[in-house]
N, CA and C of each residue as an Amber inpcrd file, in Angstrom:
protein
   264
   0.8400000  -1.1770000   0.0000000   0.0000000   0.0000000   0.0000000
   0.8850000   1.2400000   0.0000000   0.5420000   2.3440000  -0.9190000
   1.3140000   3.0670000  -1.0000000   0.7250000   4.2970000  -0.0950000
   1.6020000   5.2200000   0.6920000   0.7790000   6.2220000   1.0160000
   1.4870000   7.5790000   0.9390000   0.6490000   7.9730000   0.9860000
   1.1460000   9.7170000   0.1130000   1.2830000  10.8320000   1.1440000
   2.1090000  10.2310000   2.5380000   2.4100000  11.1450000   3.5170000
   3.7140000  10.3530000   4.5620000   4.5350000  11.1980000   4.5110000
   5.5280000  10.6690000   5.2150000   5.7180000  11.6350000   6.5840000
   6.0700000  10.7600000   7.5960000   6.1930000  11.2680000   9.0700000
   7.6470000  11.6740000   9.0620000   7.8430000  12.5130000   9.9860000
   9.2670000  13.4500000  10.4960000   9.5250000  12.6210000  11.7150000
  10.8790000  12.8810000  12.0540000  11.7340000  12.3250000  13.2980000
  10.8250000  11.0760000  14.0050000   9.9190000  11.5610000  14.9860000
   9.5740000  10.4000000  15.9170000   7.9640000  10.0340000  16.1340000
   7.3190000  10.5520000  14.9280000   5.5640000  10.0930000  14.3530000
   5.6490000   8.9740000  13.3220000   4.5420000   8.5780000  13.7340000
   4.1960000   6.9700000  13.0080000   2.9700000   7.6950000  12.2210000
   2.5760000   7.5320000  11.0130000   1.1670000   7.3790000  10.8640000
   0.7090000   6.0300000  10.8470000  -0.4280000   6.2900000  10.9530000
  -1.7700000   4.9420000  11.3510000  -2.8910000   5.3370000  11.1120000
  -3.3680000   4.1840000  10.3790000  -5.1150000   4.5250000  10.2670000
  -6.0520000   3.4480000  11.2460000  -6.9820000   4.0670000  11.6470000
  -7.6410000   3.3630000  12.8990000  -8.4430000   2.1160000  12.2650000
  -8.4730000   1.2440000  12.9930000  -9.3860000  -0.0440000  12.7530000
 -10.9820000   0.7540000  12.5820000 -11.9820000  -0.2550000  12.1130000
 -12.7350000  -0.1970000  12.0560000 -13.6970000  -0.2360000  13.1050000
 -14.7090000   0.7250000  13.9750000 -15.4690000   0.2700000  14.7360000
 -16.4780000  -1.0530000  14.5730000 -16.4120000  -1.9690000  15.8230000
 -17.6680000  -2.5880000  16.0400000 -19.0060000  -1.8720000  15.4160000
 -19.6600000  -2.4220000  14.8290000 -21.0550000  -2.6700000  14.4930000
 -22.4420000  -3.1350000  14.6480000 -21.4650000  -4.6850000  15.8510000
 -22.5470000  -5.1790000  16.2380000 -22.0490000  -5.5340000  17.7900000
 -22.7790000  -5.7140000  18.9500000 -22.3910000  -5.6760000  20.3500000
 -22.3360000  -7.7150000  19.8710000 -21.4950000  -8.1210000  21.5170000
 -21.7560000  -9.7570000  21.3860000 -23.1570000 -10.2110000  21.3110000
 -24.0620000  -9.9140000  21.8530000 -25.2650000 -10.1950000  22.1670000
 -26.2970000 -10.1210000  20.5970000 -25.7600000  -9.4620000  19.5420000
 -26.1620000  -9.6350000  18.5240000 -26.6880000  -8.4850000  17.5740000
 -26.8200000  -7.5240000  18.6500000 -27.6520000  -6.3080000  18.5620000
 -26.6310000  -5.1420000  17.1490000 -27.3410000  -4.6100000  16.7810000
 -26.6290000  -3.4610000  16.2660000 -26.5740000  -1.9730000  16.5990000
 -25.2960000  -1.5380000  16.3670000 -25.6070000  -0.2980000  16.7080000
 -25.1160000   1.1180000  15.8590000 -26.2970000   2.0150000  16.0570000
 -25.9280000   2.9910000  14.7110000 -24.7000000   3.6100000  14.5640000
 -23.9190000   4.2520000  14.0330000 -22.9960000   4.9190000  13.9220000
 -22.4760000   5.8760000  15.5030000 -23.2280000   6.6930000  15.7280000
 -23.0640000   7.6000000  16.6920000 -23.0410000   6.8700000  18.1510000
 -23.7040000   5.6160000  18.3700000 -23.2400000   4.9150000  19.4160000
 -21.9550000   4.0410000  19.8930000 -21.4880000   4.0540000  18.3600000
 -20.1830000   3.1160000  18.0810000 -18.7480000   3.6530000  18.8100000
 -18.5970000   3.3950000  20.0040000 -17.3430000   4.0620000  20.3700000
 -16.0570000   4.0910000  19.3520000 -14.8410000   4.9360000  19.8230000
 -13.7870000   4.6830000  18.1280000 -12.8030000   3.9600000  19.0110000
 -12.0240000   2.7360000  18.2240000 -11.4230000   2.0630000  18.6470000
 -10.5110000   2.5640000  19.0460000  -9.1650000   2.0780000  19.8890000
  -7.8550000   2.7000000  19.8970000  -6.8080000   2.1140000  19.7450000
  -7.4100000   1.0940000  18.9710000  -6.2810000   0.4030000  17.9910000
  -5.9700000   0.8340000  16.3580000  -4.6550000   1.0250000  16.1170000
  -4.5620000   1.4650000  14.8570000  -3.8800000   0.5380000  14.4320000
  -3.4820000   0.5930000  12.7640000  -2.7370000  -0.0810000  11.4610000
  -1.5540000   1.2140000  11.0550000  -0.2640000   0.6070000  11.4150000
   0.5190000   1.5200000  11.5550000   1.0880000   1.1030000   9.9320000
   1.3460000   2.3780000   9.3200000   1.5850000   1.9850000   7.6030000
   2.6950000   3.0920000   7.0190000   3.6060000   4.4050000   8.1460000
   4.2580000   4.8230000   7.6340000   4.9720000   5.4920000   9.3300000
   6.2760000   5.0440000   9.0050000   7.3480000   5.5120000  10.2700000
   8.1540000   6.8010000  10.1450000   8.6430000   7.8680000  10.9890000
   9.4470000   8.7990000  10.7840000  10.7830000   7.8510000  11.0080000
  11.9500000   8.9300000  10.6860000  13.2570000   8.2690000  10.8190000
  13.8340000   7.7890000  12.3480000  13.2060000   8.6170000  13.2300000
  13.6460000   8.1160000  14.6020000  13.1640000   7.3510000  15.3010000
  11.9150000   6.8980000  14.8960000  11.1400000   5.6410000  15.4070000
  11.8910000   4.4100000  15.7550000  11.9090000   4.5830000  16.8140000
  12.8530000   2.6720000  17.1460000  12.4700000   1.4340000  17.0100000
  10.7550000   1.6940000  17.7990000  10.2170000   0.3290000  18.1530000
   9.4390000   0.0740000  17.4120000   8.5440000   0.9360000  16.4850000
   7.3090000   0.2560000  15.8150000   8.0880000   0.0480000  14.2960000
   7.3080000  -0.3390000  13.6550000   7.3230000  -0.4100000  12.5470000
   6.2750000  -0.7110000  11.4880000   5.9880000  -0.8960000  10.0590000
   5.2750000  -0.6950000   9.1820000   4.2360000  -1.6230000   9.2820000
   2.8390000  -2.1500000   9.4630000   2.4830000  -2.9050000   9.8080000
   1.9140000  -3.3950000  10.8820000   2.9800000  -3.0400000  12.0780000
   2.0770000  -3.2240000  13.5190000   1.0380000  -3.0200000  14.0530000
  -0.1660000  -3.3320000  14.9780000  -1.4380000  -2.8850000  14.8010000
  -0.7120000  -2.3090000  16.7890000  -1.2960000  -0.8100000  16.7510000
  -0.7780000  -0.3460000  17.7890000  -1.9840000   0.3210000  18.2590000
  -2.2590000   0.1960000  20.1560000  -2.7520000   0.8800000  21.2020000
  -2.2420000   2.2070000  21.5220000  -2.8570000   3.2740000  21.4360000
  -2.7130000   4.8170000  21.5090000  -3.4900000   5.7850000  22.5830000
  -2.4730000   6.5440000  23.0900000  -3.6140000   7.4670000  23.7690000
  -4.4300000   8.0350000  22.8930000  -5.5390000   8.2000000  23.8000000
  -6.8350000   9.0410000  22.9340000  -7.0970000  10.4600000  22.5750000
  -5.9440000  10.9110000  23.3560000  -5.9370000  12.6570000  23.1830000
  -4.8690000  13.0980000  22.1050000  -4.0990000  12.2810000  21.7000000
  -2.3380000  12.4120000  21.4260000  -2.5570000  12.4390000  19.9130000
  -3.4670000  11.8600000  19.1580000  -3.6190000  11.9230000  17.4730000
  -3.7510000  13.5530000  16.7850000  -2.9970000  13.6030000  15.5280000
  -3.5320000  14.4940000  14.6080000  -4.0310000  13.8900000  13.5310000
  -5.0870000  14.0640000  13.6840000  -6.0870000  13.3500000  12.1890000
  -5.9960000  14.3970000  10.9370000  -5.6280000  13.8440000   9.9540000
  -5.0340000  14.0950000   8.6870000  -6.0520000  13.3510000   7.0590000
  -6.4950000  14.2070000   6.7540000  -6.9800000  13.6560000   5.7340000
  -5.8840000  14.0700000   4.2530000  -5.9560000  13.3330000   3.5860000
  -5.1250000  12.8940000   2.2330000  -5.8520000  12.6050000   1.0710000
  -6.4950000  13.5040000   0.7140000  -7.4280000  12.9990000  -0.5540000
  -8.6950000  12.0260000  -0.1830000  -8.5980000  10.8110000  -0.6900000
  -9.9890000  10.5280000   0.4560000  -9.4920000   9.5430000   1.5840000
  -7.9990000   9.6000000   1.7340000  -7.6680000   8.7400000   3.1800000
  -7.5720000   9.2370000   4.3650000  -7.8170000   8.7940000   5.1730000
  -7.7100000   9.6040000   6.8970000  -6.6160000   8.7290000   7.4810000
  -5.9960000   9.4850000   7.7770000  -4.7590000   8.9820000   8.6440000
  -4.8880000   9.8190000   9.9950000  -3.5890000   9.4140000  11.0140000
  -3.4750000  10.0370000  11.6220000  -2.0520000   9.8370000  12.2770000
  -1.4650000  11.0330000  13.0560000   0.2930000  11.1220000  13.6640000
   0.3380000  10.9430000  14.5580000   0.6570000   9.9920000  15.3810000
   1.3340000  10.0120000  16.6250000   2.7620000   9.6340000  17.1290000
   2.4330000  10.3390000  17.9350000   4.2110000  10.3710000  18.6220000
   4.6430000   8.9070000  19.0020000   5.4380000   8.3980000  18.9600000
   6.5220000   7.4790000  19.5510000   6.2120000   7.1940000  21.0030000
   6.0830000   8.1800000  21.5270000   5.9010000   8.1410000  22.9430000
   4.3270000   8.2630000  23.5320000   3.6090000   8.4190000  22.4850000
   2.2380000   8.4480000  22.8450000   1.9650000   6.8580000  22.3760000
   2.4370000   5.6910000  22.1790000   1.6680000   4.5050000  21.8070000
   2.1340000   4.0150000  23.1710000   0.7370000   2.8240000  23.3410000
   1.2260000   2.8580000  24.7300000   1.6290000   1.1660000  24.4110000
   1.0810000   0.2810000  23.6560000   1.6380000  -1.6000000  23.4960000
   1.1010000  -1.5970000  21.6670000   1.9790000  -2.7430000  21.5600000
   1.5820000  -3.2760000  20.1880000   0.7140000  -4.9080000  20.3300000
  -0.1070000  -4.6930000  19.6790000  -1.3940000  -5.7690000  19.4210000
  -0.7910000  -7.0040000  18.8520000  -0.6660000  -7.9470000  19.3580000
   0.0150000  -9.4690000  18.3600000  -2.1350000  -9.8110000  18.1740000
């Protein structure tokens, strides 16, 4: 996947997973009830990034994103130091 924004020194971009849709119990729920996940798909590293890399699906604080739109993709930057574990 190619993407058409590259991060500086110590930002990752990532685009967020997809919210749930449906609860376990079976039910659905509309858009505006759907909390936003805080797991992302990490798909572009700055140069000082140590630990993550291209690919990783990473846990983030919730305040720490700059959401970035790119034509019709939404990404978003976070710091190095704002991810808090990586998802196996």
């Amino acid at each position: 996947m190619s993407v058409n924004i590259q991060p500086l020194a110590d930002y990752v971009v990532a685009r967020q997973e997809e919210a749930e849709s449906k609860t376990a119990s079976g039910l659905y729920l509309p858009d505006k009830a759907q909390e936003k996940p805080k797991v992302a798909k990490v798909v572009a590293v700055g140069k000082n990034v140590q630990e993550i890399k291209v690919g990783d699906r990473i846990v983030y604080k919730t305040y720490s994103t700059t959401e970035v739109k790119v034509g019709a993709d939404e990404y978003m930057l976070i710091k190095e130091e704002d991810i808090l574990a990586t998802v196996k």
